[in-house]
C-alpha positions in Angstrom: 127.7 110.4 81.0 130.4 107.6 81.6 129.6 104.3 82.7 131.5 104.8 86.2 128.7 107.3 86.6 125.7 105.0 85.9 127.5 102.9 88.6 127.3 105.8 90.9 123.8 106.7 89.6 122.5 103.0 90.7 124.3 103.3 94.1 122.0 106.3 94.9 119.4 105.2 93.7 119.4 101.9 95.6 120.9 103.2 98.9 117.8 105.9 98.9 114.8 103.3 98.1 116.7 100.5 101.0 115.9 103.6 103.7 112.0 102.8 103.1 113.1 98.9 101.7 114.6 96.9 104.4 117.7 94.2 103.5 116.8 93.7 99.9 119.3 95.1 98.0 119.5 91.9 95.1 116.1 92.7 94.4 116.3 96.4 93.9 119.3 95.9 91.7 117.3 94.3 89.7 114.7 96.2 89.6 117.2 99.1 88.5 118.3 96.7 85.7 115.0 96.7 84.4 114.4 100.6 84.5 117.6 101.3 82.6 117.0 98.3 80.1 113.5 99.7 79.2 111.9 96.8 81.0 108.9 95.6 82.7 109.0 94.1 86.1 106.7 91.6 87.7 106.5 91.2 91.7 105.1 87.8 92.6 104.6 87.4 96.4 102.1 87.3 99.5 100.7 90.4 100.4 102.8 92.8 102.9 106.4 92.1 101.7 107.0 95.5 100.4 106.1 95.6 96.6 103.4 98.4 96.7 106.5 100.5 99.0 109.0 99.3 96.7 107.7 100.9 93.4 106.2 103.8 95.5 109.8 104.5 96.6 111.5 104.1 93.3 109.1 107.1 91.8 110.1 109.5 95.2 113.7 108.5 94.4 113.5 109.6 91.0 110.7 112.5 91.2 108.5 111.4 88.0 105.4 110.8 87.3 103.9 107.7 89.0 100.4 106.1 88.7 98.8 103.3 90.5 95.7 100.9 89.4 94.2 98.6 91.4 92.9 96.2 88.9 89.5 94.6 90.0 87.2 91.8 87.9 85.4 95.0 86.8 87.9 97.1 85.6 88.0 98.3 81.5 90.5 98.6 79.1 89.7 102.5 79.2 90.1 103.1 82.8 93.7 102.1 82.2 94.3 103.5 78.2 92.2 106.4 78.3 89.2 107.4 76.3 87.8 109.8 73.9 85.2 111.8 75.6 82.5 114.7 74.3 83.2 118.4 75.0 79.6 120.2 74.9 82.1 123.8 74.8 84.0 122.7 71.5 81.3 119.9 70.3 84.1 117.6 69.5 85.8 113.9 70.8 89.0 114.6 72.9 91.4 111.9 74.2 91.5 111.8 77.9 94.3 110.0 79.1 94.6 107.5 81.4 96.9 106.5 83.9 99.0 104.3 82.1 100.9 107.9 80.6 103.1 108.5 83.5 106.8 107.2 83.9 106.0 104.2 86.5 103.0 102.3 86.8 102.0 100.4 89.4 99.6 97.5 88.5 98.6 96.3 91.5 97.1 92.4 91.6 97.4 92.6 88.3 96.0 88.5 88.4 92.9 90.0 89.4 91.7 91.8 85.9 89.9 90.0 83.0 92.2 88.6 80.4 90.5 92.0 77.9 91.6 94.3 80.7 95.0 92.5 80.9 95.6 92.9 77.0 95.3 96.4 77.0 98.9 96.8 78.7 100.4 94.7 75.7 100.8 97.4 73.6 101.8 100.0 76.0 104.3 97.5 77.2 106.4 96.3 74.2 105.5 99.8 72.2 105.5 102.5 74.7 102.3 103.8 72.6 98.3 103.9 72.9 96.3 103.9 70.3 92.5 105.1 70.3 90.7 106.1 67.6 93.3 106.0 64.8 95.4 108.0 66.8 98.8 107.2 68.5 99.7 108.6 71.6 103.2 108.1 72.9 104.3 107.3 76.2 106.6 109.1 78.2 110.4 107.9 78.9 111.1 106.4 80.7 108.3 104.9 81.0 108.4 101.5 83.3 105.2 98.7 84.3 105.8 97.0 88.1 102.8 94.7 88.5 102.4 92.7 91.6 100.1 89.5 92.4 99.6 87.1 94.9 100.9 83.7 94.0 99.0 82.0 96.9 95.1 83.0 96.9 94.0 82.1 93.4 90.0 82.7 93.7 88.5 84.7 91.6 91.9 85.8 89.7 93.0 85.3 86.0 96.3 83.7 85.5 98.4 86.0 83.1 98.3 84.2 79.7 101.9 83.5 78.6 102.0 86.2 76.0 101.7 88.5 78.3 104.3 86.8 81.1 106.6 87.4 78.0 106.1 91.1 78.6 108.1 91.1 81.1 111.6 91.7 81.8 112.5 90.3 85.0 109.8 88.7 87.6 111.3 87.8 91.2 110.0 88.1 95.3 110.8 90.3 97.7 110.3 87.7 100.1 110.4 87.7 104.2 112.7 89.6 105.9 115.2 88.4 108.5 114.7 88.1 111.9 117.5 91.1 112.1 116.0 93.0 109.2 112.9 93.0 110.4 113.7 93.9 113.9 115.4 96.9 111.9 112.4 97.6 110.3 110.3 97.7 112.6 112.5 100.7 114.7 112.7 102.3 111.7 108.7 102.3 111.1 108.3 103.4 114.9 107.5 106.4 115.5 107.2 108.1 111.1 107.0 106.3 107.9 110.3 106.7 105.8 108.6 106.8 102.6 106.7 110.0 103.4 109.8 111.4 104.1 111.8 110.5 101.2 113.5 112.7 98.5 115.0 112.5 95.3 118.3 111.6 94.3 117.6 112.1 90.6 115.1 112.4 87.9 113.7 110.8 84.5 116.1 112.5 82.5 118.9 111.6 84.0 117.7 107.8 83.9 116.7 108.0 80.3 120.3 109.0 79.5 122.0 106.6 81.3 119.4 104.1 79.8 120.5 105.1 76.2 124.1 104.6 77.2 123.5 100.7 78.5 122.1 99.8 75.1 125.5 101.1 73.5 127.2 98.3 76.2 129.6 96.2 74.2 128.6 92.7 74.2 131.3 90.2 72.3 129.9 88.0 69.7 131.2 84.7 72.5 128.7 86.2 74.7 126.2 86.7 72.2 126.6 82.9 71.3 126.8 82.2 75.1 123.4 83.7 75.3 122.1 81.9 72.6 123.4 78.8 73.6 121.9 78.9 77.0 118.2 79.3 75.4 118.7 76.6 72.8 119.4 74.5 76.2 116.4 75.6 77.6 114.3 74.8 74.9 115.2 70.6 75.5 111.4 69.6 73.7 111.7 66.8 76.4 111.8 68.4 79.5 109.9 71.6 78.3 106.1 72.6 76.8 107.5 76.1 76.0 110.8 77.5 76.1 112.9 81.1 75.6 111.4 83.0 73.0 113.1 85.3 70.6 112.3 87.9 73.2 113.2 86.5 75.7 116.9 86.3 74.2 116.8 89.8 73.5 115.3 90.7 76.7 118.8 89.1 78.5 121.3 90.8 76.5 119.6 94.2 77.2 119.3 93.0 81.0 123.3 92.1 80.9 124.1 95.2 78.7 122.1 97.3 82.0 124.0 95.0 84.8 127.2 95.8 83.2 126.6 99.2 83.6 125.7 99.6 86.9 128.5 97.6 87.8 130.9 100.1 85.8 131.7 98.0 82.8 131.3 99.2 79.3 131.5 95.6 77.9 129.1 92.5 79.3 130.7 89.4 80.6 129.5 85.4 80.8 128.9 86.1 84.8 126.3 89.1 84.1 124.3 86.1 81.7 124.4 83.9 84.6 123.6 86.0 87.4 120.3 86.6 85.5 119.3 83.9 83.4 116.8 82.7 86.3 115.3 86.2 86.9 115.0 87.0 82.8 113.6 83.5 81.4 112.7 80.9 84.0 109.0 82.7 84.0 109.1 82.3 80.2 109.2 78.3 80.2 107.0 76.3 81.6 108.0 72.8 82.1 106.4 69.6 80.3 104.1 67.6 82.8 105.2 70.1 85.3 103.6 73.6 86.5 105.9 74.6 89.6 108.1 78.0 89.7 110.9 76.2 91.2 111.1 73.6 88.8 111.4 76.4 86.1 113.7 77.7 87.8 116.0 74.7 88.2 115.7 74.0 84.5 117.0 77.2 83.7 120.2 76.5 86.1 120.7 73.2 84.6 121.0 74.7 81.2 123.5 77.5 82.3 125.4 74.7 84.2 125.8 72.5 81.0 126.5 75.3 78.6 130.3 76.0 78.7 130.8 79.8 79.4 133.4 81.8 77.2 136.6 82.5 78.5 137.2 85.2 76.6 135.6 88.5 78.8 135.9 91.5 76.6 135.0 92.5 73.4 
């Protein structure tokens, strides 16, 4: 596989999920980024702007294994994990797995879950493994987590603790249609529902090769420093409480190394950092005296805006 074909992959893949998704074709990109950079996504938004139909539509366009939890205040570790259960035929423990060993997993309101219940996606997460009674279990490639909650109705939820924000990847809205889009939408919902009828344009092999190929994306040791040099901004002691983590700086190269490849490009370049510094880190920093999404947000801007770029473009 060449990188002209990931480009071609990515158009598929985001021309078939915008039949069912209507005029969001930013936030499917990066979405995409996410799955080839062995990711985790995290859809913050009111309820009814398409993030259930979104990650329902990217496991129809890619015929693999999908799974969704509805996480509750009463919902356990194991319901998610898995479990060791008795077999009165054999008279021995077996490992039932849960639904967290499938290729995309929806975690739906994932705000609502107690902290434990939270915790027990950590290390399926960032190690693509379970482990129950002394016993690892890996998870399938590729293997991606899209949880969803609702920034607005906050009773009886648990914020996410900011280890686990750190998790993920990317976090961004779908946000409200346009008057246009949505009168599109709404003919287009009239008299079926697209996603019923929609088929693949590829499978999980295919995306976990072209996922191994982004991670061999050159990225020049200027655009490494740019990076670098962006986070360091980010992490101004007077304006922030926390800033980018070590993670997090990984977690933008590997987004940059999976833009450049949908775009085509073997080799990263300062405007793939930029494009998405905001999506990869501003939900990594929270701002001192401060609490607002838009303010981290802004700081994250202000730091790309005052950190020269390199001019050099290629390795």
């Amino acid at each position: 596989m060449e990188y002209r074909e990931i480009s071609r992959l990515a158009e598929k893949l985001r021309e078939n999920i915008g039949r069912v998704v209507v005029g969001k074709e930013g936030q499917i990109e990066l979405v995409l980024v996410a799955l080839l950079s062995g990711g985790h996504v995290l859809l913050e938004d009111v309820p009814g702007t398409g993030k259930t139909t979104l990650a329902k539509a990217l496991a129809k366009t890619l015929r693999c294994g999908f799974s969704r939890v509805q996480f509750t205040p009463d919902l356990l570790p194991a319901d998610i994990t898995g479990m060791r259960v008795f077999s009165q035929q054999t008279g021995e423990f077996s490992f039932l797995k849960g639904p967290v060993f499938t290729n995309i997993l929806l975690a739906d309101e994932i705000n609502r879950a107690t902290p434990r219940t939270q915790s027990a996606l950590l290390e399926c997460m960032e190690e693509r493994q379970v482990t129950e009674g002394g016993v690892t279990y890996r998870l399938e490639r590729p293997f991606l987590v899209i949880a969803t909650q609702n920034p607005v109705e906050t009773q009886g939820t648990f914020p996410l603790p900011e280890a686990q924000l750190d998790r993920f990847l990317i976090r961004l809205s779908l946000g409200y249609p346009t008057e246009d889009e949505a009168v599109f939408m709404m003919q287009r919902f009239m008299e079926n529902n697209p996603l019923a009828e929609l088929e693949h344009v590829s499978d999980g092999a295919r995306v976990s090769e072209a996922s191994a190929l982004c991670a061999a994306c050159r990225v020049s040791g200027e655009v490494l420093r740019y990076i670098a040099a962006i986070c360091e901004a980010a992490r101004d002691p007077e304006k922030v409480r926390l800033g980018p983590s070590p993670r997090a700086l990984l977690a933008l190269m590997r987004a940059c190394q999976a833009l450049a490849a949908i775009r085509g490009r073997d080799y990263v370049i300062p405007d793939d950092v930029k494009e998405l510094a905001v999506p990869v880190l501003a939900h990594r920093v929270i701002p001192r005296g401060l609490s607002a999404q838009f303010s981290a947000a802004e700081l994250i801007r202000e730091a790309v805006g005052k950190t020269p770029a390199p001019t050099e473009e290629r390795p």
